[in-house]
NUKE-561271 format. One line per 5 residues: number of its first residue (from 0); for each residue x, z, y of C-alpha. Coordinates in steps of 0.2 Angstrom, whole numbers, plus 5000, padded with zeros to 4 digits. Example, Ala and Ser with C-alpha at 12.3 -4.5 7.8 and 13.67 -1.06 7.14 Angstrom:
BEGIN
0 = 5062,5039,4978; 5068,5036,4995
END
This chain:
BEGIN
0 = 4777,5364,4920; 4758,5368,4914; 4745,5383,4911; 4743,5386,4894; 4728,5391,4885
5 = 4722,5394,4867; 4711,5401,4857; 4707,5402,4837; 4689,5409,4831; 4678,5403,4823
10 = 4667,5397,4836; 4669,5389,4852; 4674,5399,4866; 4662,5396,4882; 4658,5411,4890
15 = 4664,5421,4908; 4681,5424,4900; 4687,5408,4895; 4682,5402,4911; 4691,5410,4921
20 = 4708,5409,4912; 4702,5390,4912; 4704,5393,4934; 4720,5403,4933; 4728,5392,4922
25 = 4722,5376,4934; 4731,5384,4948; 4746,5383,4939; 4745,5362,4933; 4732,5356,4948
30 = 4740,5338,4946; 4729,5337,4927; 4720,5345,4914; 4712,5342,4899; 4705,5351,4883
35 = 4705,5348,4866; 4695,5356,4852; 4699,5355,4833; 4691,5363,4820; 4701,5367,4804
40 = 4692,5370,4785; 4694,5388,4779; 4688,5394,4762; 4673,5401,4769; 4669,5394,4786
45 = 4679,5385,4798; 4692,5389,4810; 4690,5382,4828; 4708,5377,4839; 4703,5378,4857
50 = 4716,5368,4868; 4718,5368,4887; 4732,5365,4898; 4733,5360,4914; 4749,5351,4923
55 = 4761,5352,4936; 4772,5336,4937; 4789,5338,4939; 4796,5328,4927; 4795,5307,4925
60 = 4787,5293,4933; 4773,5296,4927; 4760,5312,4923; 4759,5314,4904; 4741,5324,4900
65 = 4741,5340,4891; 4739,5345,4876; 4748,5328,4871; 4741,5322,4855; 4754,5311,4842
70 = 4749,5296,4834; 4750,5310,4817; 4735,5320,4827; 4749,5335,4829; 4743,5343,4849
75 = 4758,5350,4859; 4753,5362,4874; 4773,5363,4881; 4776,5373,4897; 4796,5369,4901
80 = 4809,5359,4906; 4822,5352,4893; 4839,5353,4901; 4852,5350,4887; 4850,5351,4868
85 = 4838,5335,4865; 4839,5320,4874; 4829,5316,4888; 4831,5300,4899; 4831,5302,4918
90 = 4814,5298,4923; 4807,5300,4907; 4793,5317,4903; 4800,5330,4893; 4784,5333,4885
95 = 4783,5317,4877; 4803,5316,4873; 4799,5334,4864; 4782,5328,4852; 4793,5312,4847
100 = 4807,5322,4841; 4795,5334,4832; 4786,5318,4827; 4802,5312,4818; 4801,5327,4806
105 = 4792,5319,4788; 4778,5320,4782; 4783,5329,4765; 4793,5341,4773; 4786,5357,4772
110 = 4801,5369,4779; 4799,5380,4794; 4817,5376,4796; 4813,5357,4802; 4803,5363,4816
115 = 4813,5379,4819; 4827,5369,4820; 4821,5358,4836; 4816,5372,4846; 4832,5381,4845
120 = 4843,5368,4852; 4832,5366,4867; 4843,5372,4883; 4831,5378,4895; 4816,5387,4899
125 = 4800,5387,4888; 4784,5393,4881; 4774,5383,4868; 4758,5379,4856; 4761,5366,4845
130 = 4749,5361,4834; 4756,5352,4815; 4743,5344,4806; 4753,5340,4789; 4755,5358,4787
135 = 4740,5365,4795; 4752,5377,4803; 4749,5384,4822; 4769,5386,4831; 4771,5396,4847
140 = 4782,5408,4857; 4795,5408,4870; 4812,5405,4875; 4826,5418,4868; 4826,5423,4889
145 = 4809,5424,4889; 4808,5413,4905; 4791,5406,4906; 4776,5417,4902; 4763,5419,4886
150 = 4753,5431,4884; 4743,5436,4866; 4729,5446,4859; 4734,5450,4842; 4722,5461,4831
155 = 4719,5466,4814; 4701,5463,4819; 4695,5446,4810; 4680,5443,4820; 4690,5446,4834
160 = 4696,5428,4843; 4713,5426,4845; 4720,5420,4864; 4738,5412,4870; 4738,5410,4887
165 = 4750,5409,4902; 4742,5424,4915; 4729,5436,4911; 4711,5438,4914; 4704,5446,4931
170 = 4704,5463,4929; 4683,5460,4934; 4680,5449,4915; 4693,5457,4907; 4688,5467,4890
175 = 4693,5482,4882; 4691,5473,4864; 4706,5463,4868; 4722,5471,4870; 4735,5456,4882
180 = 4750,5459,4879; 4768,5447,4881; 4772,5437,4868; 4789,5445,4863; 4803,5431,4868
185 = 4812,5437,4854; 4805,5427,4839; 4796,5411,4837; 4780,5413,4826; 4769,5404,4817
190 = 4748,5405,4807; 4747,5396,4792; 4728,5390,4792; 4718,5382,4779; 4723,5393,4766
195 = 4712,5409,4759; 4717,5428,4766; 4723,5438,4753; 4717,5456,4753; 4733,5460,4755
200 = 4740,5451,4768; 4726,5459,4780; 4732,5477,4777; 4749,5470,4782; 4756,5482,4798
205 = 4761,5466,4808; 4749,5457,4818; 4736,5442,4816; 4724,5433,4821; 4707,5431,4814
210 = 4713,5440,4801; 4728,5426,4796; 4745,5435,4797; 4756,5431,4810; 4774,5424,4801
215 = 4788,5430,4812; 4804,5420,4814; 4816,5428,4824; 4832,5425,4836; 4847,5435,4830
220 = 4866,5435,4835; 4874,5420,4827; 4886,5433,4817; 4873,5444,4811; 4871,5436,4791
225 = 4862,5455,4785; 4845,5447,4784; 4839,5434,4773; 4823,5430,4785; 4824,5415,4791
230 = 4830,5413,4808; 4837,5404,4824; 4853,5409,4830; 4854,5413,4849; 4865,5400,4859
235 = 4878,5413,4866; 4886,5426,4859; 4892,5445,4862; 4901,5449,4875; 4917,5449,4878
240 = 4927,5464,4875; 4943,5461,4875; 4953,5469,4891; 4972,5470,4894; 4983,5486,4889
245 = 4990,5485,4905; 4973,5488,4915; 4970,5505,4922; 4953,5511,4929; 4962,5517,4945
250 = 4953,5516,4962; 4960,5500,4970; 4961,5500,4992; 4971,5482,4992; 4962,5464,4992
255 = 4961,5460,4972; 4975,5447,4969; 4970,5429,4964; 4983,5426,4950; 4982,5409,4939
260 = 4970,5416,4928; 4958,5420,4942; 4962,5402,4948; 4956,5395,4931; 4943,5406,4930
265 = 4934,5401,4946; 4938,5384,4946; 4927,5383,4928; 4911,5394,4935; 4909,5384,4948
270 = 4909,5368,4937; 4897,5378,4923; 4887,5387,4937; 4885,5368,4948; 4882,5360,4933
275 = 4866,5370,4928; 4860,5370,4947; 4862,5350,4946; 4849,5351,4929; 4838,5360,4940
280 = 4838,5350,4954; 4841,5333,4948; 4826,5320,4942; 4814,5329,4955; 4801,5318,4958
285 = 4796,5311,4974; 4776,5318,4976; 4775,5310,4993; 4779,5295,5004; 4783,5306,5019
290 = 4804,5309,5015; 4804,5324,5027; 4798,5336,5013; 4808,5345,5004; 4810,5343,4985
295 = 4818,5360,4983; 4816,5376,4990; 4829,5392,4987; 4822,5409,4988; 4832,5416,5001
300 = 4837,5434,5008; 4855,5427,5014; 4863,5435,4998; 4877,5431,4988; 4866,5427,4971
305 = 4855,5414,4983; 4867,5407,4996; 4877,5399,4982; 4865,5393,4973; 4861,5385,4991
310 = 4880,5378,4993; 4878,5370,4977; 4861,5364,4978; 4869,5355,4991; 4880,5345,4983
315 = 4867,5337,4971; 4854,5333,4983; 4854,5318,4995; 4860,5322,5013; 4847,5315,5019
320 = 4833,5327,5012; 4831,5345,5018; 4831,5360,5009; 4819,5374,5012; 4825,5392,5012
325 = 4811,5404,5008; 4814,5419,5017; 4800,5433,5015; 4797,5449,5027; 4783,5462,5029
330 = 4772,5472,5041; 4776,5489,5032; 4768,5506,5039; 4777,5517,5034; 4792,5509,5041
335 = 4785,5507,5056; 4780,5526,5058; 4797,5529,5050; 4804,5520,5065; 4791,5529,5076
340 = 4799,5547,5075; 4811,5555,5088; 4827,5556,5080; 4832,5574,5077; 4847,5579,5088
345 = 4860,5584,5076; 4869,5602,5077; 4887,5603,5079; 4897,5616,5068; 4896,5632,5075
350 = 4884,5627,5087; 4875,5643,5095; 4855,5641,5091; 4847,5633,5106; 4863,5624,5114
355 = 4861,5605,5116; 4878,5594,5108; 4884,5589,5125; 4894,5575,5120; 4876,5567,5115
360 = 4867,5571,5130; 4886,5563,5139; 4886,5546,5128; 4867,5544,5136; 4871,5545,5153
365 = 4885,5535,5153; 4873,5521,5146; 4868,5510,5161; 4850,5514,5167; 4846,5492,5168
370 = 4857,5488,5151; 4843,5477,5142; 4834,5483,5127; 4832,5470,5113; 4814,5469,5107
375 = 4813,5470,5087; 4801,5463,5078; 4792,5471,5064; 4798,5459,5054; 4818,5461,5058
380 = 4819,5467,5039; 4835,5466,5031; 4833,5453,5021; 4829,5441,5038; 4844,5450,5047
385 = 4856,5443,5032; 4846,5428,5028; 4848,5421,5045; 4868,5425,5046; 4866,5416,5029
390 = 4859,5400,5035; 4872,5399,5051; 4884,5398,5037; 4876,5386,5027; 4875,5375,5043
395 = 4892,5376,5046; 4897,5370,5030; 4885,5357,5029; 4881,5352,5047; 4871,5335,5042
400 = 4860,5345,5032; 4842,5350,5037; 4841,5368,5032; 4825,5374,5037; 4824,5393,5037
405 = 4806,5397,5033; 4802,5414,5041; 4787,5419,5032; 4779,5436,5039; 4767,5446,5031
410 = 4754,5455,5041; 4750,5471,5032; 4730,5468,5031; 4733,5449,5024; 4743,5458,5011
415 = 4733,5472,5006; 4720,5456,5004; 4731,5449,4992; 4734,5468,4984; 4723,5466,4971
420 = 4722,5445,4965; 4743,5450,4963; 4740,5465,4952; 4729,5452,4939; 4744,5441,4941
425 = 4755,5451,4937; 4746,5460,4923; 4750,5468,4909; 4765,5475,4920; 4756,5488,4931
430 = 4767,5502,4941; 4773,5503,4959; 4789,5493,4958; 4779,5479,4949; 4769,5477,4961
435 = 4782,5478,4977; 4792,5464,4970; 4777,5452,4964; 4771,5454,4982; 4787,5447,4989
440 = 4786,5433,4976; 4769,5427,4979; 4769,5426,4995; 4789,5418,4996; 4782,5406,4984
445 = 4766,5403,4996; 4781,5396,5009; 4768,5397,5023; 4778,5402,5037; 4788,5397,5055
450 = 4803,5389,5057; 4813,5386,5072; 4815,5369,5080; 4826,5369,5096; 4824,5386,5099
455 = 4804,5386,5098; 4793,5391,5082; 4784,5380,5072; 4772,5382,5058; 4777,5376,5043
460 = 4770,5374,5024; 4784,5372,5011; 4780,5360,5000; 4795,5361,4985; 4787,5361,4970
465 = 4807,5369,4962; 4811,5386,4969; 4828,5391,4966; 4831,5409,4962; 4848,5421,4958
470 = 4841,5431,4945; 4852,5436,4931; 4868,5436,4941; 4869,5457,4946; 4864,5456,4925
475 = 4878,5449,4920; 4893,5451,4933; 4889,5472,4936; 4880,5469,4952; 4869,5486,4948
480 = 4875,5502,4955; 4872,5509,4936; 4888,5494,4931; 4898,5505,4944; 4890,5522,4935
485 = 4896,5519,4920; 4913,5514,4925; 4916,5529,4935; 4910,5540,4919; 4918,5530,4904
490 = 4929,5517,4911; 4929,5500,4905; 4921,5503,4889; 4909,5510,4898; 4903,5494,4910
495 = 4904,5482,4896; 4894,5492,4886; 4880,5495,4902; 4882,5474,4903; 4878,5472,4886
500 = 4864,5482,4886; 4857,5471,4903; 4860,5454,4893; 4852,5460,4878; 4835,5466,4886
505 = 4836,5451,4901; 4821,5444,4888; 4814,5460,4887; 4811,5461,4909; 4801,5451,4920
510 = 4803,5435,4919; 4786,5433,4913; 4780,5442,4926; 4790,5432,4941; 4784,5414,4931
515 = 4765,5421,4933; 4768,5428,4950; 4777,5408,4957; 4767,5399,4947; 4751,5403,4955
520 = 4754,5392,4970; 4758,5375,4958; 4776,5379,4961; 4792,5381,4947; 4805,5393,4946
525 = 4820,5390,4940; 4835,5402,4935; 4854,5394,4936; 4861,5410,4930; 4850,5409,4915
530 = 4857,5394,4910; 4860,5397,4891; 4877,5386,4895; 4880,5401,4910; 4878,5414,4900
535 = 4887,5408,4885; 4902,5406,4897; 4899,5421,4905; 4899,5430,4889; 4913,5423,4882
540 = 4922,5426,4900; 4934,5443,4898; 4925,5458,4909; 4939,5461,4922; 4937,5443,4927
545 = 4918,5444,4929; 4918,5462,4938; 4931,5474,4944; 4924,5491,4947; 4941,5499,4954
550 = 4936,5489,4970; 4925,5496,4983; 4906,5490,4986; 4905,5472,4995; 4923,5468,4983
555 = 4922,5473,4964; 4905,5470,4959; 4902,5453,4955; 4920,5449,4959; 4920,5432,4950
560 = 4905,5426,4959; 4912,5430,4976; 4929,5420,4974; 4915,5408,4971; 4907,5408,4987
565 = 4925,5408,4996; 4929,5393,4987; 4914,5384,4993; 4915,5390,5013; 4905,5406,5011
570 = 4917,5418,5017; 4904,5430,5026; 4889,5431,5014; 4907,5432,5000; 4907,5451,5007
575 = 4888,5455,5003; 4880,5468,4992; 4866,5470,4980; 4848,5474,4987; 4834,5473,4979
580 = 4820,5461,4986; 4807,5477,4988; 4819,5485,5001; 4826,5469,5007; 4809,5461,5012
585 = 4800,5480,5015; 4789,5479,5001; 4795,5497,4994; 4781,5508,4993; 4767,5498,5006
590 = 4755,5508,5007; 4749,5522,5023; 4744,5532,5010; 4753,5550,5008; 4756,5549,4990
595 = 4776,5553,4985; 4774,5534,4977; 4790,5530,4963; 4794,5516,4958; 4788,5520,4939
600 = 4771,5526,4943; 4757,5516,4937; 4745,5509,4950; 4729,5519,4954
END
């Protein structure tokens, strides 16, 4: 993994600015960093390339500098991991494996399609600049998911310097010249330089920078032929629609029955589903000589998504080497007043005004005047309450295993210190909701907390550099209360068209957000579920296998999943719902003020 940073003007960048994107994007790659500057002949003054990138090793023996120059002088600035598509030897660096392919293209070969080509058979998460000297063209963009984070300042302006980078400026050196936006995941894009502007290409509506137009080349559904732009298909397809003529959409009560096609079904997204976690898990290096670290950490509330990730994590890691669960809780006020206020004693029907429910007042006295009172911490949220069920589970499944449960607790003043270095992470996403999830993950990420050694707390700094995390499973297997929506309203047709619409704007959500959010503490996340292989399988994987709404809460949702987690010992965590991390760790809404906070409100 590595901060990216890039600029194109036509001078050097120096100032306030460009320093302090330089720190951020240090934070992300402390083990190197290195900059490159290139100046490019223009028809009427010259164009300066402003590389910087900084590295975080997780890939090879050795740490390979960026930007990587080729012996051809092309620069590659690669922030990813290639998991399938090209070949890359274990113990080998992706980056370089990555600029020798794209080295291989000739000299004389002009096509966009050549370079195109390489980038869309890449399984796995990525943003990039590369650099290709024998066209004087400038490449970048995302993954079609949109997992890793780049961030643009496109403008018609073409004085106006023109920035890639993988976080934002502090809001304090930010300026309001420069609009930053996300690079759209959905296209790969490309500057052609050296050549003159034409006075017609500037009053093009799409954007530029410095005044060259930007060439767009998008993803598209491998089935879509009504464009002749040129274009990469997406590596999985629409989903599946086809459902039997004998399925009804009425209520179930009963245990859904495991028939053979169920059995087959499981039995090939565990293998898929273990697969992409051993890609993610495998090759790993080893940062220190002390073998008590962990390698991999898994961001842990005890759920469904999580613990299986954990059970499979398990079987491609030595037995020898523990793995952390990250599990995140906060000191939240208004819970606590919440949890403050004399319950209201509730009125029985036809109860005269003034009487007491005697059957209350009853059930009190019979309750033993010494019977012990369990003191609860502030931080008994439920994601702690289920995460710690979830590791018993895990240890009796995998006993020899070292699972240390990382209680990490959150003082509300340390967070409220934090507040407003998270909201310029996090940038430009900027409501309510944003900012209670990308608190959970920066300081889950952080993994400064206590775990519990024969019964006695310890401090404890997790030092995995691969976080784990279950995002993209409610997407795809109707884990959302709207899945169970649209069901109720319009039946089948109805939740495949709800999953659709999830898979199609997964690129469009806040996975850019979540990589700037990690990343900050030299740390990687990595998605199993957004394996391009899962979700081609998923897709192609018939809707009543994946989800079965007819069943209650705890059963239908996500159905496939938890025949999963059974198979693999988990029968408990099996029967657990969806809850989202803001109300699972107390984020929701963290404030004393008095405001009726939403979650779509923009931050004041």
């Amino acid at each position: 993994m590595c901060g990216i940073l890039f600029s194109l003007s036509t001078v050097e960048e120096k100032g306030e600015l460009w320093e302090s994107l330089k720190e951020l994007n240090r934070k992300r790659g402390p083990d190197v960093q290195q900059m490159h500057l290139l100046k490019v002949p223009g028809q009427t003054t010259s164009i300066q390339l402003q590389f910087y990138s900084s590295v975080l090793h997780l890939r090879g023996e050795k740490i390979v500098p960026q930007p990587i120059k080729s012996h051809t002088g092309d620069l590659l600035s690669w922030n990813g991991e290639i998991f399938g598509g090209l070949e890359v030897e274990p113990g080998t660096n992706d980056t370089q494996a990555l600029i020798d392919v794209l080295n291989q293209i000739p000299s004389d070969n002009t096509s966009e399609k050549a370079v195109l080509d390489i980038f869309a058979r890449i399984e796995g998460p990525f943003a990039f600049v590369f650099w290709q000297k024998s066209t004087n063209r400038l490449w970048f963009g995302r993954d079609c998911l949109g997992r890793r984070s780049l961030l643009w300042t496109p403008s018609k302006d073409k004085k106006q310097p023109f920035f890639l980078s993988s976080v934002c400026p502090p809001s304090s050196t930010r300026s309001d010249t420069l609009l930053w936006e996300e690079v759209p995941a959905n296209s790969i894009y490309c500057i052609q330089l050296g050549q003159e502007i034409h006075p017609e290409q500037s009053l093009d509506q799409q954007p530029s920078a410095c005044g060259y137009p930007l060439r767009i080349f998008p993803w598209t559904d491998e089935k879509d032929t009504s464009s002749d732009i040129l274009s990469m298909s997406l590596p999985f397809p629409r989903i599946n629609t086809c459902v039997p003529d004998t399925i009804d959409t009425e209520v179930r009560k009963e245990d859904p029955v495991i028939d053979l096609v169920m059995e087959k079904a499981i039995q090939n997204f565990t293998r898929v589903l273990s697969e992409s976690v051993r890609r993610r898990v495998a090759d790993v290096p080893y940062l220190s000589t002390v073998t008590s670290y962990a390698r991999v950490a898994v961001l842990f509330s005890g759920g469904l998504d999580c613990i299986s990730l954990a059970a499979l994590a398990h079987q491609h890691l030595p037995c020898s080497e523990p793995i952390d669960l990250l599990n995140v809780a906060f000191e939240n006020p208004r819970r606590e007043q919440a949890l403050q206020k004399p319950k209201k004693i509730k009125k029985t029907k036809n109860m005269k005004p003034g009487t007491v429910d005697t059957t209350e007042v009853k059930d009190e006295l019979s309750t033993p005047a010494i019977a012990p009172v369990k003191e609860v911490s502030v931080y008994d949220t439920p994601d702690r309450i289920t995460g710690r069920a979830g590791v018993s589970e895990l240890r009796k499944i995998a006993p020899n295993r070292i699972w240390n449960f990382v209680e990490i607790n959150v003082p509300y003043k340390e967070a409220m210190s934090h507040r407003q270095a998270i909201i310029d992470l996090m940038y430009p996403l900027d409501t309510v909701m944003d900012l209670s999830i990308a608190m959970a993950f920066w300081f889950a990420s952080r993994g400064k907390g206590v775990i519990l050694i024969q019964d006695t707390e310890q401090t404890y700094h997790s030092h995995a550099r691969v976080l784990l995390s279950g995002l993209g499973a409610d997407e795809q297997l109707g884990g959302y209360s709207r899945h169970k929506e649209a069901f109720r309203h319009n039946g089948w047709e109805g939740v495949m068209k709800e999953t659709q619409l999830d898979v199609d704007r997964i690129s469009t959500r806040n996975l850019g957000r979540d990589d700037r959010i990690m990343s900050d503490h030299g740390k990687e996340v990595r998605f199993p579920f957004l394996s391009t292989d899962v979700v081609r399988w998923l897709c192609e994987c018939p809707i009543h296998i994946k989800m079965d709404l007819r069943y209650e809460r705890g059963i239908g949702e996500k159905l496939l999943l938890r025949h999963v987690a059974r198979t693999l010992g988990l029968t408990e965590a099996s029967r657990n719902w969806k809850r989202a991390i803001q109300f699972g760790a107390k984020t929701a809404k963290m404030t004393d003020s008095s405001r009726a906070e939403k979650g779509q409100h923009k931050l004041i």
